[in-house]
Every structure is written in C-alpha cells, then in structure tokens.
C-alpha positions as CSV (number, residue, x, y, z in Angstrom):
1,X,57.0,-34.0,28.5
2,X,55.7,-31.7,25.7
3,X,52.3,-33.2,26.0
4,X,52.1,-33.1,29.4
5,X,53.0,-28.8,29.3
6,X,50.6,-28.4,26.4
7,X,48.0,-30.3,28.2
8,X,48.8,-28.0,31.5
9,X,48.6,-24.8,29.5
10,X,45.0,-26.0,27.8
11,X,43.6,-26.5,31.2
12,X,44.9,-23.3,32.7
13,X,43.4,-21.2,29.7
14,X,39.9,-23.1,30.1
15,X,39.9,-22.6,33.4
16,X,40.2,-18.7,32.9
17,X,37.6,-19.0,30.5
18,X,35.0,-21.1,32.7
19,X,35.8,-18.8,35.5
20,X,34.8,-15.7,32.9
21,X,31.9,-17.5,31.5
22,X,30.7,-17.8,35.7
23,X,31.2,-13.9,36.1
24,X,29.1,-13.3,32.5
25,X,26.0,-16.0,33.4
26,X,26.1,-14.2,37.0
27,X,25.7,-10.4,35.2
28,X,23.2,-12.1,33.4
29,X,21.5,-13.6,35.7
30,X,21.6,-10.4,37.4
31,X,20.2,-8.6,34.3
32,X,17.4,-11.1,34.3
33,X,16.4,-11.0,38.2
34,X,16.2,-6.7,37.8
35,X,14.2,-7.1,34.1
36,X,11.8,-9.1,36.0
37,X,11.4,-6.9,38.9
38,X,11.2,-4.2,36.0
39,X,8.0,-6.6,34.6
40,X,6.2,-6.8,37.0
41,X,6.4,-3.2,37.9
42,X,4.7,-2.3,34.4
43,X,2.5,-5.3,34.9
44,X,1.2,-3.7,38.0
45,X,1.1,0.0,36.8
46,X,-1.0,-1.0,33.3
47,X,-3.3,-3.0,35.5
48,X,-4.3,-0.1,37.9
49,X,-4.5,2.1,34.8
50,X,-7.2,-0.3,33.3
51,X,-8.9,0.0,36.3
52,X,-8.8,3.5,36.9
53,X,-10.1,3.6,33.3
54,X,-12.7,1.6,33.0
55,X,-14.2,3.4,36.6
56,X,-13.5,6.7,34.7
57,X,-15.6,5.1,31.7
58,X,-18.6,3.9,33.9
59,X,-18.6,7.0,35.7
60,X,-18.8,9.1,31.9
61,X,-21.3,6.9,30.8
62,X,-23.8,7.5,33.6
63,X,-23.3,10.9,33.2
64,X,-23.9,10.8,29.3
65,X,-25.8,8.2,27.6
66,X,-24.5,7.4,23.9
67,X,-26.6,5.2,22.6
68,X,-24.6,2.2,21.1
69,X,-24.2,1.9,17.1
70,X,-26.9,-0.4,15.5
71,X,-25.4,-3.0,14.0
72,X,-27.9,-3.8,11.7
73,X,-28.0,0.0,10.4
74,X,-27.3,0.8,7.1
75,X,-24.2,3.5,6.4
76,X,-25.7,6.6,6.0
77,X,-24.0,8.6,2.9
78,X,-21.7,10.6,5.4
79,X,-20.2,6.7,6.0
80,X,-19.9,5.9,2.8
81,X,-16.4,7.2,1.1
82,X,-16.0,8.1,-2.9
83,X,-15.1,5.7,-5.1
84,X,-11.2,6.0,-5.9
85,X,-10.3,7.8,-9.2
86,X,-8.8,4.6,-10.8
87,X,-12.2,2.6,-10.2
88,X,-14.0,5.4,-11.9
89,X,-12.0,5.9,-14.6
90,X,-11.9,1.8,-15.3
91,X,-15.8,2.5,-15.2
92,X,-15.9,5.6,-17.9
93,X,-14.2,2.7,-19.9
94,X,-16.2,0.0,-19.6
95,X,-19.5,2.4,-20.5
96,X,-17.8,4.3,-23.4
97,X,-15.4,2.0,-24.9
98,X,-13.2,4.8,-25.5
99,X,-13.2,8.5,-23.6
100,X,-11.4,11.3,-24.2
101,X,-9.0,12.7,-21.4
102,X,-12.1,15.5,-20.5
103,X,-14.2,12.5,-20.7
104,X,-12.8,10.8,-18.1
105,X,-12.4,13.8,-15.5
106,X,-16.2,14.9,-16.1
107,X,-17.1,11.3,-15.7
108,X,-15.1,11.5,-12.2
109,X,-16.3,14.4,-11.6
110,X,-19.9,13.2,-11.4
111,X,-19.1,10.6,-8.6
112,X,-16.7,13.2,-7.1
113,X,-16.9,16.8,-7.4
114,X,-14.3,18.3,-5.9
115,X,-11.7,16.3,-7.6
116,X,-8.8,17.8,-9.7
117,X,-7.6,17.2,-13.1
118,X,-4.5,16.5,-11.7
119,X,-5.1,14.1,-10.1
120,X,-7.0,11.9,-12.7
121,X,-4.0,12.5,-15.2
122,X,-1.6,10.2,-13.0
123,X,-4.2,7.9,-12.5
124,X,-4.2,7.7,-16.3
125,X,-0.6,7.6,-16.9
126,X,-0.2,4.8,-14.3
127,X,-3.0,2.5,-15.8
128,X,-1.2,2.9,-19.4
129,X,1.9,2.0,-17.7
130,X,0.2,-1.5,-16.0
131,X,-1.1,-2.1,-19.4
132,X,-4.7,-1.8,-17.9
133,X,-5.5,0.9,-20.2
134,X,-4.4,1.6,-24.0
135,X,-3.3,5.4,-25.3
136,X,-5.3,5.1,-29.0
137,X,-4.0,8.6,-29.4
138,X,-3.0,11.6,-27.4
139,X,-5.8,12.0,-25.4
140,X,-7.9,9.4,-25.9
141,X,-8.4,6.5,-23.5
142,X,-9.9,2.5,-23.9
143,X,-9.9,-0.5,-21.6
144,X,-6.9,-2.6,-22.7
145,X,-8.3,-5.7,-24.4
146,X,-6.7,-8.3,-21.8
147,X,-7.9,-6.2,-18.8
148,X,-9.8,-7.8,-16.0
149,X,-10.9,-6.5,-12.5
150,X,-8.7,-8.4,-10.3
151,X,-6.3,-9.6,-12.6
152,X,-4.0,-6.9,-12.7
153,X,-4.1,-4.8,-9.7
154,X,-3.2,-1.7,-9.2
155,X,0.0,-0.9,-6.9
C-alpha cells in the first residue's frame, strides 16, 4: 500500500512538472518566433542601407574622381612611421658597444627629433629589467651578451 501512495504522489509531482516544462518550451518558443521576426527585420533594414550606400557611393564618385591607390607604389616618407624608441636604442647598442644615457637619446634623436628624454629613459629601464640590456654603471648602457632580436621580446 505504501508503494502504491509513493508511486501516486511521484506521478502527481511529474505531472506538475511536465505540465510546467509545456508552459516554459511554449514562452520559449514564443521568444524564438518574435527573435526571428526581430531578424529578419534587421536583415531587411541593413540590406536597404547597403543599397542606399553603395547608390550614394556611385553617385559621389561620378561627381569626384579619386583616383585609386597604386598598388605597386612605393610609401612615400609621409607613409612611413619612426622607428620605435626600443629599436633605436637596441641599434645605438649594436654600433657603439656601449653608450652613455645622452648617447642613446642623441642617437634617437637623429631618427626622431621631436622625441623626449623621458620617454627614452623608460625605454631603458624596461630593457635592463628584460635583461636585453646591462647597466655597466650609472648611466652607461651595452647590449646584454645573450641578447638576440627575436628572442626576447619586448612586452
């Protein structure tokens, strides 16, 4: 008898739970139908923007011709951009063996005028801190003898 009550109750409570699982999958389903409407809505909007572009494009270009970028053009210097700090610094190194801290900025300074000594000292302090560069003394600056391009970058 007490199987056949436990048995009644365990059917009762699945079949709340089926008929709440039915009223979930329906707001689902629900949630699914008005997404899709919601889809295709945007679908249909981006697609008469692309076209409404591209005919404001057309009409722009036969107004006024740009001429389209040669690819086989070489960058003119206005293209090209300066040569980070750390790569010029590396390259003081490799030309002097050592440099002195004034060294290094004039150096950078070729290659990039405008640029700071405050912002080659960082530079400096980082690439002792990788072990890319060595500190011989205060001031004073040298490729660290395990340092290779490539091996240990910079982050």
């Amino acid at each position: 008898m007490a199987d056949r009550q436990f048995l009644l109750n365990t059917m009762s409570q699945l079949r709340e739970l089926a008929r709440s699982d039915e009223e979930l999958l329906a707001k689902a389903r629900e949630h699914i139908r008005v997404g899709e409407a919601l889809l295709a809505d945007a679908q249909v909007r981006a697609e008469a923007t692309l076209r409404a572009l591209e005919a404001v494009e057309t009409r722009f270009n036969s107004l006024v011709h740009i001429p389209e970028p040669d690819a086989e053009a070489a960058p003119t210097d206005a293209d090209r951009r300066p040569a980070p700090v750390v790569d010029l610094i590396r390259a003081c190194l490799r030309e002097t063996r050592e440099a002195t801290t004034s060294e290094i900025i004039a150096h950078v300074r070729r290659t990039r005028p405008n640029t700071k000594s405050s912002s080659v000292n960082p530079e400096l302090t980082r690439l002792v801190k990788r072990r890319h560069i060595i500190r011989v003394r205060t001031g004073v600056y040298r490729l660290s003898d395990n340092h290779d391009e490539g091996v240990l970058p910079i982050v």
